[in-house]
N, C-alpha and C positions, 0 to 999 in steps of 0.2 A: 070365470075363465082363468086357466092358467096363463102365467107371462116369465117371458124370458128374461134375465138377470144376468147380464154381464157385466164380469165384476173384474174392476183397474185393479192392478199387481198393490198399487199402494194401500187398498181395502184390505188385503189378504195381509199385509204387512200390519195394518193397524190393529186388526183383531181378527185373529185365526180362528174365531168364534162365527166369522161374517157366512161361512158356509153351514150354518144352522140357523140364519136368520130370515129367511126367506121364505116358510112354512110350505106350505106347500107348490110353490115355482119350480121352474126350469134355471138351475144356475151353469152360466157357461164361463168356462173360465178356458183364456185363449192360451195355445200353447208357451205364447211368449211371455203370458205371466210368468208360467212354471218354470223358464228360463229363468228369468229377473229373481225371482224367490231364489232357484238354486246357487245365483250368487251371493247371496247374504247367508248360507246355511253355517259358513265358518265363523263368522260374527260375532261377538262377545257379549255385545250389547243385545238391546231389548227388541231390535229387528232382528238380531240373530235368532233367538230365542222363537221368536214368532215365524221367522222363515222355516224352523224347523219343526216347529209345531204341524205347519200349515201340509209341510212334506209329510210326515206322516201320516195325517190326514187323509190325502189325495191317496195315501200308499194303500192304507186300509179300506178305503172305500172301495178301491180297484177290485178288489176281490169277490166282489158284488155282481159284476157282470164285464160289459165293454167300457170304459172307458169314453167311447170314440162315438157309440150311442148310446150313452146315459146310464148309470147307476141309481140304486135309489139311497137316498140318503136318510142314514139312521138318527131318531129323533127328530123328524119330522114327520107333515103328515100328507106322505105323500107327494114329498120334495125330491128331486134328480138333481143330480149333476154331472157337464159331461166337458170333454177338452175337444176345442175346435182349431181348426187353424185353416188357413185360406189361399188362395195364389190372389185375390184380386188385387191392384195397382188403385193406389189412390188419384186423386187427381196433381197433376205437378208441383202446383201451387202446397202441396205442402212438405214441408222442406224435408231435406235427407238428413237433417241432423235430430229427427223426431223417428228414427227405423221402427223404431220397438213400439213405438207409441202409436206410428201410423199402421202397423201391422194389427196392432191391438183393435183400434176402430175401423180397419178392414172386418177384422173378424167378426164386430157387431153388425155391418151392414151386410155382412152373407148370410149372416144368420137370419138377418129380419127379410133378406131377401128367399131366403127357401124354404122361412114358415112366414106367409106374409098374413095368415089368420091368426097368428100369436102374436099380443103388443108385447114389444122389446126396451129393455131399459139399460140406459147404459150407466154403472155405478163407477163413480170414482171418487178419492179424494182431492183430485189435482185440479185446482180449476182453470188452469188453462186447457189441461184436456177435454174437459167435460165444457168449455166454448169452443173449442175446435169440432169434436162431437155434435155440438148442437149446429153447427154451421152445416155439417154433413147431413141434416134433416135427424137426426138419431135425438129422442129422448132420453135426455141426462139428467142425475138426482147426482149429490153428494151422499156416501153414508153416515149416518146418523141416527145412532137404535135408541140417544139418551139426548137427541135435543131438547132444549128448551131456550125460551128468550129470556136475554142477561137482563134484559130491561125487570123483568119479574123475580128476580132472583130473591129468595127471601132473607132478607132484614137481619131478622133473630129477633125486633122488637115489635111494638106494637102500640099505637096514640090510644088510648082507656080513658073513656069518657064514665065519671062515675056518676048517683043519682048526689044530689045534695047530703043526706042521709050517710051515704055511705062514704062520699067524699071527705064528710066532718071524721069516721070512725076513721078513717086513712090516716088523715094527719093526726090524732088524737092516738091513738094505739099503734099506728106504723103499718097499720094491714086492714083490709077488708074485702068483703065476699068477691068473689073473681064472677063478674058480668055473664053473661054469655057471649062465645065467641063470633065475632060477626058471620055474617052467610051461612053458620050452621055447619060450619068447620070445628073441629076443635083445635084446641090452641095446644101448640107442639109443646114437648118437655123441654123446660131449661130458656123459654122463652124472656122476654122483659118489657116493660111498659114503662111509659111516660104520662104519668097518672096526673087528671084534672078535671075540668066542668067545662071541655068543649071549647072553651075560646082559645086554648092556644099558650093564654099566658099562665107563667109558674107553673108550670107541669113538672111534678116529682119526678123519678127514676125511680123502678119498684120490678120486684123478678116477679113472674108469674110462677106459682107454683098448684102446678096443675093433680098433684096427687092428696090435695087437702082442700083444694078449689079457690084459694083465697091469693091475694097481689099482695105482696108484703116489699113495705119501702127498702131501698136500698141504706144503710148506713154508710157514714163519712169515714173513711178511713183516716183515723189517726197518724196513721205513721208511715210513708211512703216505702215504697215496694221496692229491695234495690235501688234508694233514690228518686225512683219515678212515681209519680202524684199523676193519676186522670186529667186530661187537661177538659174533659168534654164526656158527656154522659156517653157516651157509644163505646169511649176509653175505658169508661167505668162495670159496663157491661163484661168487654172485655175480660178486664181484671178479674169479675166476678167469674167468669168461666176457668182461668187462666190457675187459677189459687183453690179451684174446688176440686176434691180428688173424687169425687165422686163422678165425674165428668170426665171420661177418658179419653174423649175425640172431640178437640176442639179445631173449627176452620175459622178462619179470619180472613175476610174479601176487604178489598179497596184498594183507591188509589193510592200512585207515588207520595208517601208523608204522612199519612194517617196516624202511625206508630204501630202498626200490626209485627213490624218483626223487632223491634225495642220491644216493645210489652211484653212480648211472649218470652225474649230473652229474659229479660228481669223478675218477668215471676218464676223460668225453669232457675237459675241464682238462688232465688229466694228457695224456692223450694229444696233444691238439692242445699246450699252452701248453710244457709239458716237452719230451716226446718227439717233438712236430712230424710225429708218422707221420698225420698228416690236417691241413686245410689250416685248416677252422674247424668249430666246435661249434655245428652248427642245431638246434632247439630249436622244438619246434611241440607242439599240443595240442589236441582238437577244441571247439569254442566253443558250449555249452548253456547258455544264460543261462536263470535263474530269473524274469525280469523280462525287461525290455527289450534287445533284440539290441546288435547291436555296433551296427548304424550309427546308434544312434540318440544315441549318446557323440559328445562334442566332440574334436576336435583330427586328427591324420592319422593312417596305420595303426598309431604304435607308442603313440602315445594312446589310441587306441582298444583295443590291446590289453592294455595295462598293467594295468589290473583282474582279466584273464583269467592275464593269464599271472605275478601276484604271488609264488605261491607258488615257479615260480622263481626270480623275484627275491629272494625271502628265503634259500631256499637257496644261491644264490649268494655273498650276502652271507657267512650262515655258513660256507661255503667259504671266502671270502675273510680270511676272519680278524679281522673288525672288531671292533678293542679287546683282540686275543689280545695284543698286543704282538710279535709274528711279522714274519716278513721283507715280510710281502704287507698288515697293518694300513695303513690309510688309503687303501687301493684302495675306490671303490665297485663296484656291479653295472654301472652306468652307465658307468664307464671299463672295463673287461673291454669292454662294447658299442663303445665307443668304439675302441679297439687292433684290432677287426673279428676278435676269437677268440672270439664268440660271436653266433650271427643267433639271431633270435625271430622265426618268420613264422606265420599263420594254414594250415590246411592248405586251405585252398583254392585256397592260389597256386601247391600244389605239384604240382597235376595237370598234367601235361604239359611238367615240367623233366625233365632229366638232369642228377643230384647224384654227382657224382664227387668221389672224396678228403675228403667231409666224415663225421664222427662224427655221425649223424641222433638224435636222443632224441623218440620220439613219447608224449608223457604222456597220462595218461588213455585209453588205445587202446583199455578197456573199450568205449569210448563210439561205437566206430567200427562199422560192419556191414562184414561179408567182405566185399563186394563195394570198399569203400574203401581197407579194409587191404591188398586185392591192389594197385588205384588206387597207393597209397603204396610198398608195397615194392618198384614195377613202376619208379619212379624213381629207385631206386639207380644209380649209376654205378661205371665203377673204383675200386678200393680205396678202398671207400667201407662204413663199419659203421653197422648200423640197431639202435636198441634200444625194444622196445616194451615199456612198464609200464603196471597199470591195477592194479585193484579188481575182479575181475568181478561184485560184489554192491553195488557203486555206481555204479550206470548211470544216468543221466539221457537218453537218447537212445529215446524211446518207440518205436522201430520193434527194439528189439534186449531181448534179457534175461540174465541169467548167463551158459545155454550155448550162444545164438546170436551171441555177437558177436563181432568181428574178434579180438580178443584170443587168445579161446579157439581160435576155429579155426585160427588160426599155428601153436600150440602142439601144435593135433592134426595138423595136415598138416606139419608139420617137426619132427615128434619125433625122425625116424631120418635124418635129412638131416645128414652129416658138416660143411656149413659152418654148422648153427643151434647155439644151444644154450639150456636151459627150467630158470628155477628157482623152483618157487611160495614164496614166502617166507608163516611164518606168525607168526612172533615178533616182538610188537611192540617197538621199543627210543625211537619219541619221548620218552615218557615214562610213569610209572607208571601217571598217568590215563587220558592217553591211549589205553593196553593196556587198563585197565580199562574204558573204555568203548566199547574198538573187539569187548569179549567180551560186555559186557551190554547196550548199546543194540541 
């Protein structure tokens, strides 16, 4: 049985895709969506972009038939959509400064009201609309085409229980035959294990390398990266991803302290300032101010940035060695910028370049929605490595939540892809506090 889909202005906003996702349903979109759209069509940003997508859309469909009674929509199978709008009055009780919004769930209960043999669904991303809605008797979903639970997120490692036999060849030569993967999965490219005999204790670190079948140990790195030594096998992982250029998209999960944006800092340094295998270290982050946006800061774009992007700057610094007494002491962040081996741009300026040969660090990518992160990876260039780190449980970007953001869905759609590689890091090393209160707050 077909079912009705009416779908919140902020769905149409999140992804202008959401009108091909319905297969073959009835999707109703309420006049005053198309309002609320029309005001963002001048927009710069990525609602802009998506407002105007979505208008063209609605524009070219039109051509189809009525509008008013249903077109059919191309790329489906047997999908309609049509624009409604209503006179009915809600009940009092819900207040006048929600017009647009109570018009909107007017317009799902006429609907359910004048096809009462079709079940109706109300989609939104706003969840207070979607319990205001359900208060109204109207069934409410959030969209979400790429859920999944953060709780399962994958790792990038894996506990490798060897037989005796092979466990001796392990420590003995550094490598041995790679098990079978449990449940009958196989084991993703660029994986890594914590190699032992099951009890737990003195378990190695060793990558999986799944194109010769065999777990080959991890080696100690002599000589620290930028300064920075792994303080903790997950770090170590890391690193391993971070320093292999054969690895072009690498993401890094975890909490506040882990070192996910230190590490990645220190091996794009190493890579570009040492080893020269990329040209310069760009450095971007997406911009959610608590207060007041960017433009409303004094001076030009790296003024305006500098508040947003401090936290690499302090980083940096502490890379750099200030006051180690080290061969790099008396360099600031500010000369690194200067010598042009490291750019810091807003990601807005990155839609529609082609980045070749640079070390990319996109921080904070929690904060991004799939449809951006695609935007962003889409601009890689020749031997050119991307690294995404985030929080997925510190999101400030109210159209996204843990298991819908950019972050997460990399990680789910490049799990088994031989040039990615994924390590959730969950041990904090900032500091003692810090750990303390990234477990209790």
């Amino acid at each position: 049985m077909k079912k009705n889909f009416v779908l919140d202005t902020n769905v149409l906003l999140y992804d202008p895709n959401a009108l091909m996702a319905f297969e073959d349903n009835n999707i109703v979109i309420p006049i005053y969506c198309v309002e609320e759209v029309d005001q963002f069509k001048k927009d710069l940003s990525e609602l802009g972009r998506n407002a105007r997508q979505v208008s063209r859309m609605l524009d070219r469909l039109r051509h189809g038939g009525s509008l008013s009674e249903g077109v059919p929509i191309e790329g489906t199978n047997g999908g309609t959509l049509r624009v409604a709008f209503t006179a009915r009055i809600l009940p009092p009780e819900f207040a006048n400064n929600h017009k647009t919004d109570n018009r909107i769930l007017a317009t799902a209960l006429d609907v359910r009201e004048r096809e009462p043999g079709t079940p109706l669904i109300f989609i939104s991303k706003d969840i207070n609309l979607r319990i205001r809605g359900a208060a109204l008797g109207l069934e409410v979903q959030d969209y979400d085409t790429e859920r999944a639970d953060i709780s399962e997120l994958y790792s990038g490692w894996f506990e490798l229980t060897l037989a005796p036999e092979a466990l001796q060849e392990f420590y003995t030569s550094g490598e041995a035959a790679l098990p079978p993967p449990p449940a009958g999965e196989p084991y993703p490219p660029n994986a890594f294990a914590m190699v032992g005999d099951g009890s737990g204790l003195g378990a190695s670190p060793a990558r999986l390398r799944t194109d010769t079948g065999r777990v080959v140990a991890l080696k100690t790195r002599t000589h620290p990266v930028w300064g920075i030594k792994p303080r903790n096998s997950e770090q170590r992982f890391a690193f391993e991803l971070l320093l292999d250029d054969k690895v072009r998209l690498v993401t890094l999960a975890g909490k506040a302290g882990t070192g996910k944006t230190l590490l990645a800092l220190a091996a794009g340094l190493q890579k570009v300032a040492e080893e020269e295998a990329y040209q310069k270290l760009l450095v971007s982050r997406p911009i959610f101010p608590l207060g007041r946006d960017i433009g409303f800061l004094p001076g030009d774009v790296e003024d305006k940035l500098r508040p947003w992007m401090q936290p690499v700057h302090d980083n940096l610094e502490l890379l750099l060695g200030l006051g180690s007494g080290d061969k790099k002491t008396g360099r600031t962040a500010d000369d690194v910028f200067g010598m042009d081996m490291v750019h810091i741009e807003p990601l807005t300026y990155i839609r529609g370049r082609s980045i070749p040969r640079q070390f990319i660090l996109v921080d904070e990518a929690q904060n991004l929605t799939p449809h951006e992160v695609k935007t962003i990876i889409t601009r890689v260039g020749d031997d050119t490595k991307i690294v995404l780190t985030g929080d997925p449980y510190q999101i400030d970007n109210p159209y996204v939540d843990a298991v819908n953001n950019g972050l997460v869905h990399v990680v789910n759609r490049f799990r088994m892809e031989p040039l990615a590689g994924h390590v959730t890091m969950t041990k904090g090393e900032r500091s003692s506090l810090a750990e303390r209160a990234a477990n209790l707050l």
